[in-house]
C-alpha positions as a Markdown table, in Angstrom:
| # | Residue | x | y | z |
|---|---|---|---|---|
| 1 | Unk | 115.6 | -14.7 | 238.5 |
| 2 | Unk | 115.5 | -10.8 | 237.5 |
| 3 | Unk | 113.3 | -10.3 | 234.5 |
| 4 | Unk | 113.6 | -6.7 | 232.3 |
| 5 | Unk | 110.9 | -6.9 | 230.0 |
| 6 | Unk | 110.5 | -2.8 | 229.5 |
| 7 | Unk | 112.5 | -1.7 | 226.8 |
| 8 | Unk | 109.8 | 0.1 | 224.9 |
| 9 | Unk | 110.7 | 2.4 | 228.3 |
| 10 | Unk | 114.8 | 2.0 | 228.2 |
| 11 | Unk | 117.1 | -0.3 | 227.0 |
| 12 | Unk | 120.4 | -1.3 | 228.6 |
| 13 | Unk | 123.5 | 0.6 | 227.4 |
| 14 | Unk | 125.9 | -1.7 | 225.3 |
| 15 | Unk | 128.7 | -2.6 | 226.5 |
| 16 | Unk | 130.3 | -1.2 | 223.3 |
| 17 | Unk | 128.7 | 2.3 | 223.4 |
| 18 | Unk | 129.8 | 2.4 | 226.9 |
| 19 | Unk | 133.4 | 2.1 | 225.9 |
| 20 | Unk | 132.7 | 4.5 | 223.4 |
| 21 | Unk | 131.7 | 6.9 | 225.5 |
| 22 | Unk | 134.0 | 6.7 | 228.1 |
| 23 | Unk | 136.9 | 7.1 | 225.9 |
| 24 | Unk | 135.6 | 10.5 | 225.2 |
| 25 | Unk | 134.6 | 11.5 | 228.8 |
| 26 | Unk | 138.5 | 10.4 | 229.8 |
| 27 | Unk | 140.6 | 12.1 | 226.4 |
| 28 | Unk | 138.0 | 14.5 | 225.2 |
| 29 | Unk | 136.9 | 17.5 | 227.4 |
| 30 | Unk | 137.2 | 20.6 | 224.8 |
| 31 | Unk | 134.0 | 22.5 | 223.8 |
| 32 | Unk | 133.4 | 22.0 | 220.3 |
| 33 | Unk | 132.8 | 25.6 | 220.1 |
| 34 | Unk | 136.1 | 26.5 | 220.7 |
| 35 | Unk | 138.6 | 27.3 | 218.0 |
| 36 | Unk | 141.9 | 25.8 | 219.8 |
| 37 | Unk | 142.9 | 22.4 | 218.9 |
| 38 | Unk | 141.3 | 20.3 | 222.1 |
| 39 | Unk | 137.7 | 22.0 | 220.7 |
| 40 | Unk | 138.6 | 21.2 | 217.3 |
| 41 | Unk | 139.4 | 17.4 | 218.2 |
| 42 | Unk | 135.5 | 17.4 | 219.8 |
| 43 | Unk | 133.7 | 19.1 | 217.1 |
| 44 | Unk | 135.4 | 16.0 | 214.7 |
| 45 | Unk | 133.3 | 14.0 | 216.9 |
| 46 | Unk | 130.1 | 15.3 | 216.9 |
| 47 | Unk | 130.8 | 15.7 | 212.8 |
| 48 | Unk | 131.8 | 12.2 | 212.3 |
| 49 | Unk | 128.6 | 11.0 | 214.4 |
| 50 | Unk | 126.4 | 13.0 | 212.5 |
| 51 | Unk | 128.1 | 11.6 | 209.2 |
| 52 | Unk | 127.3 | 8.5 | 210.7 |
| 53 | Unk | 123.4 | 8.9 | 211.5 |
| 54 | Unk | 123.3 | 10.8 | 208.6 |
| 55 | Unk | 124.7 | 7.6 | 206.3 |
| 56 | Unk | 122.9 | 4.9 | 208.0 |
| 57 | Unk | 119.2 | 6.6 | 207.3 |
| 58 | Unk | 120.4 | 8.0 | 203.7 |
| 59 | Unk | 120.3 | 11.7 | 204.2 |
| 60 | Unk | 122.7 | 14.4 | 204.2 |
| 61 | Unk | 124.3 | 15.0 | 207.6 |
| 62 | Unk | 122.9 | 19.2 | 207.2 |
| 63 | Unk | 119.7 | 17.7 | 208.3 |
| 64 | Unk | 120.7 | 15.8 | 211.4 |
| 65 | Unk | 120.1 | 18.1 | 214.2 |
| 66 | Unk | 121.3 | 16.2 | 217.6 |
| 67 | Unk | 119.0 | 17.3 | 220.5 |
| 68 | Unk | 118.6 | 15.8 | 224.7 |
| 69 | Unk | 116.2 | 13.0 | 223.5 |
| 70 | Unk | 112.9 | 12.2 | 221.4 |
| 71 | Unk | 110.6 | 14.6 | 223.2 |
| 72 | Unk | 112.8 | 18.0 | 222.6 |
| 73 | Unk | 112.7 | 16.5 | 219.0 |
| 74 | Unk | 108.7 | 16.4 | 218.8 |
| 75 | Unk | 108.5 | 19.7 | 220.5 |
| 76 | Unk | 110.7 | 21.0 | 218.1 |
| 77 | Unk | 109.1 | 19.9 | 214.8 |
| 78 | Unk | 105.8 | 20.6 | 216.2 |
| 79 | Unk | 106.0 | 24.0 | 217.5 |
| 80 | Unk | 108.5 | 25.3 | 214.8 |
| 81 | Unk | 107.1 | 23.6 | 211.7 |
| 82 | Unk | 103.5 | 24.8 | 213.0 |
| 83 | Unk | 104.6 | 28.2 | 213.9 |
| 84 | Unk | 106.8 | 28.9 | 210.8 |
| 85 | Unk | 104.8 | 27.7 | 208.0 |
| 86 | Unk | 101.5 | 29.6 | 209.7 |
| 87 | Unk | 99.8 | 26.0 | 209.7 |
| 88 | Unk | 96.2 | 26.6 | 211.0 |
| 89 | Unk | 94.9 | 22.9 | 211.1 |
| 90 | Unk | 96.8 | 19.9 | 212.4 |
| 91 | Unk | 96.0 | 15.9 | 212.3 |
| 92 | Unk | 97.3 | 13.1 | 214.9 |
| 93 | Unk | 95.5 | 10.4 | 216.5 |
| 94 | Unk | 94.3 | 9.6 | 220.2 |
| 95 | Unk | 97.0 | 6.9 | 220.3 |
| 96 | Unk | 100.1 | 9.3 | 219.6 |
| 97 | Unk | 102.6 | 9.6 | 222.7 |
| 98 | Unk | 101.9 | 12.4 | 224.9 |
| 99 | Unk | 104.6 | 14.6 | 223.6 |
| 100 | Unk | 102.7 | 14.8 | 220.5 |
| 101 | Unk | 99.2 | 15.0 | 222.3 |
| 102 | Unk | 100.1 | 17.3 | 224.6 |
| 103 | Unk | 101.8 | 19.8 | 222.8 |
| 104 | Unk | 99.1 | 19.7 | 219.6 |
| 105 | Unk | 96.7 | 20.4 | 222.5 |
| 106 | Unk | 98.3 | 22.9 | 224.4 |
| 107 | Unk | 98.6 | 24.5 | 220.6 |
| 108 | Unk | 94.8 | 23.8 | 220.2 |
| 109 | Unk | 94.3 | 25.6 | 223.7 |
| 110 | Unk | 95.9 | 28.8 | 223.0 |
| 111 | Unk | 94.0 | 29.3 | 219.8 |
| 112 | Unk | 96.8 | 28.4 | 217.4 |
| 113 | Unk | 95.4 | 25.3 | 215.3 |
| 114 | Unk | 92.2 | 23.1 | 214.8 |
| 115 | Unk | 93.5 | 19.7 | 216.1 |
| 116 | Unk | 91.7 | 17.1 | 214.2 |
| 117 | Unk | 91.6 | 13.6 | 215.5 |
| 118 | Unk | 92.0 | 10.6 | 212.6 |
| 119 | Unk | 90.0 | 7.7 | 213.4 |
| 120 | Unk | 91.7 | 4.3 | 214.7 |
| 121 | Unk | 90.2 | 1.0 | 214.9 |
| 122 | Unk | 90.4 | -1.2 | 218.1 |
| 123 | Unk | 93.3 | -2.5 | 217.2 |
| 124 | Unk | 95.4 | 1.0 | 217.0 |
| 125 | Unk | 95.2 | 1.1 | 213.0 |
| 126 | Unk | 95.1 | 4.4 | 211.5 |
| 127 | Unk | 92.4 | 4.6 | 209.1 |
| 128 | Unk | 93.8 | 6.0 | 206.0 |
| 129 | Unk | 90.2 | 6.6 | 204.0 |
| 130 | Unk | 89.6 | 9.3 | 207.3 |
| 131 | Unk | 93.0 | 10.4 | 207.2 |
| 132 | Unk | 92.6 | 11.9 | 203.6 |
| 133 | Unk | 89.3 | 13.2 | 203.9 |
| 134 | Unk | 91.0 | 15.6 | 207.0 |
| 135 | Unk | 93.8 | 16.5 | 204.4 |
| 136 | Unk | 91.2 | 18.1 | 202.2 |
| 137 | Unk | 90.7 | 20.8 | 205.0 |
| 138 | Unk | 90.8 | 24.4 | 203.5 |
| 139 | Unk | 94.2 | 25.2 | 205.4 |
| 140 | Unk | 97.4 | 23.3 | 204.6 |
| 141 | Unk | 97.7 | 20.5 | 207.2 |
| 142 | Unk | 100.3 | 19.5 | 209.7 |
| 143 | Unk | 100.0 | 15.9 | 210.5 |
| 144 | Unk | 101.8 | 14.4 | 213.5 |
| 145 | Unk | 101.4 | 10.0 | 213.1 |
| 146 | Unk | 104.1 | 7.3 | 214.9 |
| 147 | Unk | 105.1 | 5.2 | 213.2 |
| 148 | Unk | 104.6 | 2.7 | 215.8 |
| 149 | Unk | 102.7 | 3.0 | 218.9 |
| 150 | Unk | 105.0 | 2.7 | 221.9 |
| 151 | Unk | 101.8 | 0.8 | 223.9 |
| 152 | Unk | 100.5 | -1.4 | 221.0 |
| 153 | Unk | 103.7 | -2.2 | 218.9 |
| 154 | Unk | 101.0 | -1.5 | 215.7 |
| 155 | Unk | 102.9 | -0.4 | 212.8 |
| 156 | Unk | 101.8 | 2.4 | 210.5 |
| 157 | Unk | 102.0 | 2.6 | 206.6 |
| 158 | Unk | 104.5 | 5.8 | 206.9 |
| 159 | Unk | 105.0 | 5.4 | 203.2 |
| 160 | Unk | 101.6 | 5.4 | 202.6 |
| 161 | Unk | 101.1 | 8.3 | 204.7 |
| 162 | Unk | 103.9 | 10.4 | 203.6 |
| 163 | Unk | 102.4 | 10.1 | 200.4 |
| 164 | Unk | 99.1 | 11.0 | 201.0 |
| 165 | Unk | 100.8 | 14.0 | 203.0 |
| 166 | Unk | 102.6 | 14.7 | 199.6 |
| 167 | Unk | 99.2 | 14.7 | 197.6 |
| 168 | Unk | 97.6 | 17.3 | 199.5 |
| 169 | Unk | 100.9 | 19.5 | 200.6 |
| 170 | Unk | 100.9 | 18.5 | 204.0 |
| 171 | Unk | 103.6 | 18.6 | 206.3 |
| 172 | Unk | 104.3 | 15.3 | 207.5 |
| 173 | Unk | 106.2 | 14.5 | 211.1 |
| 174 | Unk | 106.6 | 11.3 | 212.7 |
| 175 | Unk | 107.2 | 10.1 | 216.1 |
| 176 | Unk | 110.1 | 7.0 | 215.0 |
| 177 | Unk | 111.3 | 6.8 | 218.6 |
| 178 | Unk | 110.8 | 3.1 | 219.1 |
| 179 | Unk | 111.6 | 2.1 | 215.1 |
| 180 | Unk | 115.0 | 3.7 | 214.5 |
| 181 | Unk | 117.8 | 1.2 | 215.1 |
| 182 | Unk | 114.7 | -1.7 | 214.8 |
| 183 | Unk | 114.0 | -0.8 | 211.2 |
| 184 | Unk | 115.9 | 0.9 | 208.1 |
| 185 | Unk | 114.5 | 4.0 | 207.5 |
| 186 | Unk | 115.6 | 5.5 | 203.7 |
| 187 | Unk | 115.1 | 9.1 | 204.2 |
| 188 | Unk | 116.0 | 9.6 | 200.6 |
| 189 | Unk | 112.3 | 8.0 | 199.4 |
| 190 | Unk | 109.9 | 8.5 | 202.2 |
| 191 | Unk | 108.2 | 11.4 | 201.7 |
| 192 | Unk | 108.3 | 13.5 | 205.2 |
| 193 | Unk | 109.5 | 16.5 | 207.0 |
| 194 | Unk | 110.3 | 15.6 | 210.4 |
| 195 | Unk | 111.6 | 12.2 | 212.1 |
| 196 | Unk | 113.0 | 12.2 | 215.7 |
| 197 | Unk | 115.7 | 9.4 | 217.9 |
| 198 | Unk | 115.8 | 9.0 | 221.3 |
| 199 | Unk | 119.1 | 7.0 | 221.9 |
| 200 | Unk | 118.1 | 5.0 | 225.1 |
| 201 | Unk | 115.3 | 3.6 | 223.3 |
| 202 | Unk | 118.2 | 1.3 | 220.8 |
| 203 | Unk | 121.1 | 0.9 | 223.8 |
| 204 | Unk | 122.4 | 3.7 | 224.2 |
| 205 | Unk | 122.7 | 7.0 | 226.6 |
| 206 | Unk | 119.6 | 8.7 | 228.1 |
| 207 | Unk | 119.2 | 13.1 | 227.2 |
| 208 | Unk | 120.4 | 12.5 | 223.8 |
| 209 | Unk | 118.4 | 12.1 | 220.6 |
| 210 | Unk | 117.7 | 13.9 | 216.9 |
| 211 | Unk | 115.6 | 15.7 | 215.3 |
| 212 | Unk | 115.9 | 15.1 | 211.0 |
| 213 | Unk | 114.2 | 17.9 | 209.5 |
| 214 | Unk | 114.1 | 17.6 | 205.5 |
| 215 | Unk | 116.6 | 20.2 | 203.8 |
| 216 | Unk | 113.3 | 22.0 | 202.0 |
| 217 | Unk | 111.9 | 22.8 | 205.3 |
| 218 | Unk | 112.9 | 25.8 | 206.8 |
| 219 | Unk | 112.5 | 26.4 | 210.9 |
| 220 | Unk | 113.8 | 29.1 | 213.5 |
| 221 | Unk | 115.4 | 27.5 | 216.2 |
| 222 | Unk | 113.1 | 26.7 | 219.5 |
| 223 | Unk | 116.1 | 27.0 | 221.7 |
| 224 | Unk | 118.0 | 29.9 | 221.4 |
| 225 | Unk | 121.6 | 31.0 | 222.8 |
| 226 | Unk | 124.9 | 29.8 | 220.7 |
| 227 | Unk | 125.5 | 29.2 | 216.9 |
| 228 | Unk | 125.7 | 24.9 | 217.9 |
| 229 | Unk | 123.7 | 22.7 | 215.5 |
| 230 | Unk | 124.3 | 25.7 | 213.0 |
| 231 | Unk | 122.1 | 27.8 | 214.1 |
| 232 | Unk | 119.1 | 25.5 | 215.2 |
| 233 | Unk | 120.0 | 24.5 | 218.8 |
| 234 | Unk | 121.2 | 27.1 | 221.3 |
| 235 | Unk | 123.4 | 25.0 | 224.4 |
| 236 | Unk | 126.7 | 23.1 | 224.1 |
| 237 | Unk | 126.7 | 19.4 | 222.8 |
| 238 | Unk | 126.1 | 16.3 | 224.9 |
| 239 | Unk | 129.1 | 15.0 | 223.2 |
| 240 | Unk | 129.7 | 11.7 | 224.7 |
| 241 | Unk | 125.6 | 11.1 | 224.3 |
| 242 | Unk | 126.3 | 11.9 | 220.7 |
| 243 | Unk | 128.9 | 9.6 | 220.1 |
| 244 | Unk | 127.2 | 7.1 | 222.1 |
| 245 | Unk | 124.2 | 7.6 | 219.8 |
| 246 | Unk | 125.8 | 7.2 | 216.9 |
| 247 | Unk | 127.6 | 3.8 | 218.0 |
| 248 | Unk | 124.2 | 2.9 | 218.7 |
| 249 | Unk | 123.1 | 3.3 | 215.5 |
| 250 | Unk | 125.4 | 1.6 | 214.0 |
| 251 | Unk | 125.5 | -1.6 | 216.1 |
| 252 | Unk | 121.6 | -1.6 | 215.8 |
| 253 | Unk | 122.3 | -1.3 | 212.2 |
| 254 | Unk | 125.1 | -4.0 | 212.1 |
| 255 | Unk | 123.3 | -6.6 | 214.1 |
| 256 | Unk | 119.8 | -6.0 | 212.8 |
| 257 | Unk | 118.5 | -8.8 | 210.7 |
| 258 | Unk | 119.7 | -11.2 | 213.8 |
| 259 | Unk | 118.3 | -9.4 | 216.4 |
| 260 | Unk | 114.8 | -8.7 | 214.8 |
| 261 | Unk | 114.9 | -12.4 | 213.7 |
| 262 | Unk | 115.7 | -13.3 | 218.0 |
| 263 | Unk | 113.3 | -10.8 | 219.2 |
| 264 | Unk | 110.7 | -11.7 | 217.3 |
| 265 | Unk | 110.7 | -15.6 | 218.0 |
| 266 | Unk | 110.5 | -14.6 | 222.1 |
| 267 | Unk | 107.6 | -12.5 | 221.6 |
| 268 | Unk | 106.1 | -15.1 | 219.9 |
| 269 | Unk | 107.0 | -18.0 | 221.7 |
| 270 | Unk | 105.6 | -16.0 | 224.7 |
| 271 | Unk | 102.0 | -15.5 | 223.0 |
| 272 | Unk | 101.8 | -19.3 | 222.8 |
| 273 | Unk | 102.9 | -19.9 | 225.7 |
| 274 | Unk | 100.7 | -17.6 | 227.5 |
| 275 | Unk | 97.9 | -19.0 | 225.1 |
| 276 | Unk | 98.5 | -22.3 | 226.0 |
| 277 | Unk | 98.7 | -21.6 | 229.8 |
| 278 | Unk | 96.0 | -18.6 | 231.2 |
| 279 | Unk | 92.9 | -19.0 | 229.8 |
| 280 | Unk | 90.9 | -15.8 | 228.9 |
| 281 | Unk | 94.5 | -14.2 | 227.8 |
| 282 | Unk | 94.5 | -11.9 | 224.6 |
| 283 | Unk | 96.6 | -9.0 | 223.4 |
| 284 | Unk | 96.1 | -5.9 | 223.0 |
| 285 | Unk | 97.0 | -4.0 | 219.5 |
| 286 | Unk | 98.3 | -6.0 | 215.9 |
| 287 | Unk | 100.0 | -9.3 | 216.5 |
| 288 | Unk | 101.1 | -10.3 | 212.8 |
| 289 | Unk | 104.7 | -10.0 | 212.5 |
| 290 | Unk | 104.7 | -8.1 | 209.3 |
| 291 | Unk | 102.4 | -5.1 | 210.8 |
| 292 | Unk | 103.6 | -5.3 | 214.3 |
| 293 | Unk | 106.5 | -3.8 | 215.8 |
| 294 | Unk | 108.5 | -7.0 | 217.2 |
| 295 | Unk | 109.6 | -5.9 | 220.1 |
| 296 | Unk | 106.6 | -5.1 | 221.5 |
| 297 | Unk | 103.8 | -7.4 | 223.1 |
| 298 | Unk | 100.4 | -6.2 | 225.0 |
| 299 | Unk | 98.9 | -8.8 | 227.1 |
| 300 | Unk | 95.7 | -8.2 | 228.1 |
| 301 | Unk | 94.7 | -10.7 | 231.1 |
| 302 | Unk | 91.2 | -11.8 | 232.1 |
| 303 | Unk | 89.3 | -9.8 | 234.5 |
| 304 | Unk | 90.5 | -10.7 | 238.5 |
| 305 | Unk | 90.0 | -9.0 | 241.9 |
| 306 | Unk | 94.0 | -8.7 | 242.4 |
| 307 | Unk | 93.8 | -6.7 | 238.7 |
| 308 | Unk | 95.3 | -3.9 | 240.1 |
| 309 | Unk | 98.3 | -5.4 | 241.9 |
| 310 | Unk | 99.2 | -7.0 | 238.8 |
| 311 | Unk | 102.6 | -5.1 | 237.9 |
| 312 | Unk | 103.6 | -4.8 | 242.0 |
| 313 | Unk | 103.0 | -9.4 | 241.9 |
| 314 | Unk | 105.3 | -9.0 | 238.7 |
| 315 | Unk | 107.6 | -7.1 | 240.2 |
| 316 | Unk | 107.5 | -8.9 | 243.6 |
| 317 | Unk | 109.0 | -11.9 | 241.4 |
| 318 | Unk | 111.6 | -10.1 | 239.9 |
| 319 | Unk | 109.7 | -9.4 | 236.2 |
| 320 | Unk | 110.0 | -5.7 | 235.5 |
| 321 | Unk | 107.2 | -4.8 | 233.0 |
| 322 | Unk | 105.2 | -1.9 | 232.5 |
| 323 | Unk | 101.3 | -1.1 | 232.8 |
| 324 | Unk | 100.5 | 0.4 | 229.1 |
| 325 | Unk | 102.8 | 3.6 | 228.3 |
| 326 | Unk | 105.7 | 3.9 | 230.9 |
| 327 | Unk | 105.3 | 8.1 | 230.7 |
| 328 | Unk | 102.3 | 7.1 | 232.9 |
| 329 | Unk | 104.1 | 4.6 | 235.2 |
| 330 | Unk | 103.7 | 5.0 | 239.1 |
| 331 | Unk | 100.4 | 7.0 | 238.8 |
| 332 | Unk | 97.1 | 6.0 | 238.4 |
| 333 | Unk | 96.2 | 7.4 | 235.6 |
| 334 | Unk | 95.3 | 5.1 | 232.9 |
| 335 | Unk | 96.2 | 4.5 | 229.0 |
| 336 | Unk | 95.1 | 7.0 | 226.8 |
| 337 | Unk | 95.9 | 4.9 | 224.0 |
| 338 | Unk | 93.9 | 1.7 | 225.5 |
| 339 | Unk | 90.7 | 4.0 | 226.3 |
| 340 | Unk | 91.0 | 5.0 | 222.4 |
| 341 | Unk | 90.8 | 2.2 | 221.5 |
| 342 | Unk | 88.1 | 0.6 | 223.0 |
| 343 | Unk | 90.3 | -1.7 | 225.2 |
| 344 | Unk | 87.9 | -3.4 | 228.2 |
| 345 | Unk | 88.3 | -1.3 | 231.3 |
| 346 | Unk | 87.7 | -4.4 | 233.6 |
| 347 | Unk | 91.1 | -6.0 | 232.1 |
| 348 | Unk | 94.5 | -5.6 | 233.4 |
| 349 | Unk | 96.6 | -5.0 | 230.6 |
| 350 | Unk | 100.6 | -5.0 | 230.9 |
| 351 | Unk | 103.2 | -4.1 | 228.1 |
| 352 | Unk | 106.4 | -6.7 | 228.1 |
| 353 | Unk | 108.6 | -5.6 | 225.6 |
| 354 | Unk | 112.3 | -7.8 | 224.8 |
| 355 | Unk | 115.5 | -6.3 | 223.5 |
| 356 | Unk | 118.3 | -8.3 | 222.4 |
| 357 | Unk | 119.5 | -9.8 | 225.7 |
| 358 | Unk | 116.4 | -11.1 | 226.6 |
| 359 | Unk | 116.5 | -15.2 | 226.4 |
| 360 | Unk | 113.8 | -18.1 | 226.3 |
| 361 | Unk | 114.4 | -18.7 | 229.7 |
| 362 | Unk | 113.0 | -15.5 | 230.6 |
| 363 | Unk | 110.1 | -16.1 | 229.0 |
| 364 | Unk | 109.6 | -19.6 | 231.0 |
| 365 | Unk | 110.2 | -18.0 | 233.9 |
| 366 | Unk | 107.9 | -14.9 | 233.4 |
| 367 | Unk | 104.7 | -17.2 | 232.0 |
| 368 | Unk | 104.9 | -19.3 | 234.8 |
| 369 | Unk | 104.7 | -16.2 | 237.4 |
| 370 | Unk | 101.8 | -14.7 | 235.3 |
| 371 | Unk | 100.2 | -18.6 | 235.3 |
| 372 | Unk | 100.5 | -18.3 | 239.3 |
| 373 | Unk | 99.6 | -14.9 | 239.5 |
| 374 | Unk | 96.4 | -15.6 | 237.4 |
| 375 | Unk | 95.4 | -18.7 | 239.6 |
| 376 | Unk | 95.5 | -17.1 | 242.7 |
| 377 | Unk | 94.0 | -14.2 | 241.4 |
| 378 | Unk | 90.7 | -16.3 | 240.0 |
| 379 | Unk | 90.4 | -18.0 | 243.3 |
| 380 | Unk | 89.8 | -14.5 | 244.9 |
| 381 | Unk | 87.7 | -13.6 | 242.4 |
């Protein structure tokens, strides 16, 4: 059996979005740029998936700005919202994603902002008390918190945040990569700037995401060249991405109360089963189904001597999983977010996350190899 358990990295394409797509790659090959009629048939597609996106997270489709995928998103609110409002001080934790890290560092580094780190507990929760005692800084605030963490599956208060962003005129941007399509998102009462998509992450196409910046914020562009996006994103459109996207959305949106209600029961018939069959097993991050994100599940496993060739066994059964963030995958570098937290350095820990074609068999399957993995594993050790 062939086991995908990584869908906090990539999801499978849908079979639907595929056919959407590929309708568009064989009858549609104008630039929506141009003013002839095949250009104007393309630039009605890219409109009516932005109307869409736009309608599902109630917002107006002028602040939908489609971009190549989650990171040119957080790069974009980032460097443009810091840049543009003269922001001097900005806020994240040690758990965000590393295309929020990196860049607020980089930022940091060239003398730009005063990064400030908000405390999280060993379980990834953001500590709220903390955060507003940093909003009270002299300067006005940029504050850059997921909404969940793509390692833990912990959820974060966004409403709770955006308010306390609101209180103390911050700018509020958050990382939604692995939420939208899993949650609704009413852009019309939560109270931020910037939210970003990465399509592959709900099944649909890689290089394509979004960047929703609220219509009172006002940013220059980060890419320059054309008028596309208006104004705010030089390049020609990934048009069939975008209408993949969009389909996306809307089948995640369609389908979601089933699929969150499926997901949900595998991840935790696979704690009890894992429970109930490798002693010394825990997990890493917030379990409870209301303040963890359900398609997510951290496993930390008891220390062993074959630790380290813990994903390769996996994978040498056919179980493809991933060793904390997969942005970190095939290196040796270890979890930032798991070394924030606290998390024992002696334990292995591996991220299975489930999509919707993911089935109780596959959880059987997978406990058992970890069960055999674990045994032989203690008998070295």
């Amino acid at each position: 059996m062939r086991v995908y358990f990584d869908n906090a990295a990539t999801t499978p394409l849908d079979p639907q979005v595929l056919k959407a797509m590929y309708n568009v790659m064989e009858n549609h090959y104008g630039n929506p740029s141009s003013i002839h009629s095949h250009g104007r048939e393309v630039r009605t597609l890219v409109e009516k998936a932005r109307k869409t996106v736009a309608g599902l997270l109630h917002t107006s489709p002028a602040e939908i700005f489609f971009t190549s995928g989650g990171t040119e998103a957080d790069n974009m609110a980032i460097r443009c919202g810091i840049a543009d409002y003269g922001i001097k001080h900005a806020i994240t934790s040690k758990i965000e994603h590393h295309a929020v890290i990196h860049t607020l560092e980089a930022m940091e580094k060239a003398g730009v902002i005063q990064l400030s780190f908000v405390h999280t507990d060993e379980k990834g929760n953001i500590n709220t008390d903390h955060l507003e005692t940093l909003l009270q800084h002299p300067e006005r605030s940029f504050v850059s918190l997921m909404h969940a963490n793509n390692e833990l599956g912990t959820l974060n208060d966004i409403e709770l945040i955006g308010n306390l962003c609101e209180k103390y005129n911050a700018i509020f941007h958050c990382d939604t990569v692995q939420t939208v399509g899993h949650y609704k998102h009413d852009l019309s009462h939560l109270k931020l700037q910037f939210m970003v998509c990465s399509a592959h992450k709900l099944h649909g196409p890689k290089g394509v995401g979004f960047l929703h910046i609220n219509h009172r914020t006002k940013i220059k562009p980060m890419l320059y060249g054309g008028s596309q996006e208006r104004n705010m994103r030089g390049g020609t459109e990934n048009i069939y991405g975008i209408v993949g996207l969009a389909k996306a959305l809307e089948i995640a949106y369609t389908q979601m109360p089933e699929h969150h209600a499926h997901i949900q029961a595998l991840k935790s018939y696979m704690m009890e089963q894992l429970l109930a069959n490798v002693p010394g097993i825990g997990f890493n991050g917030v379990t409870d189904p209301d303040r963890s994100l359900y398609t997510v599940l951290n496993v930390s496993f008891p220390a062993m001597d074959m630790a380290d060739m813990l994903l390769f066994s996996l994978d040498i059964a056919g179980i493809s999983a991933s060793g904390g963030s997969a942005c970190s995958s095939g290196t040796d570098i270890g979890s930032h977010v798991l070394t924030a937290i606290g998390s024992d350095p002696n334990k292995s820990a591996v991220r299975f996350s489930f999509s919707k074609y993911n089935t109780k068999a596959e959880v059987d399957y997978t406990v058992a190899k970890i069960k055999e993995i674990c045994q032989v594993g203690n008998k070295v050790l």
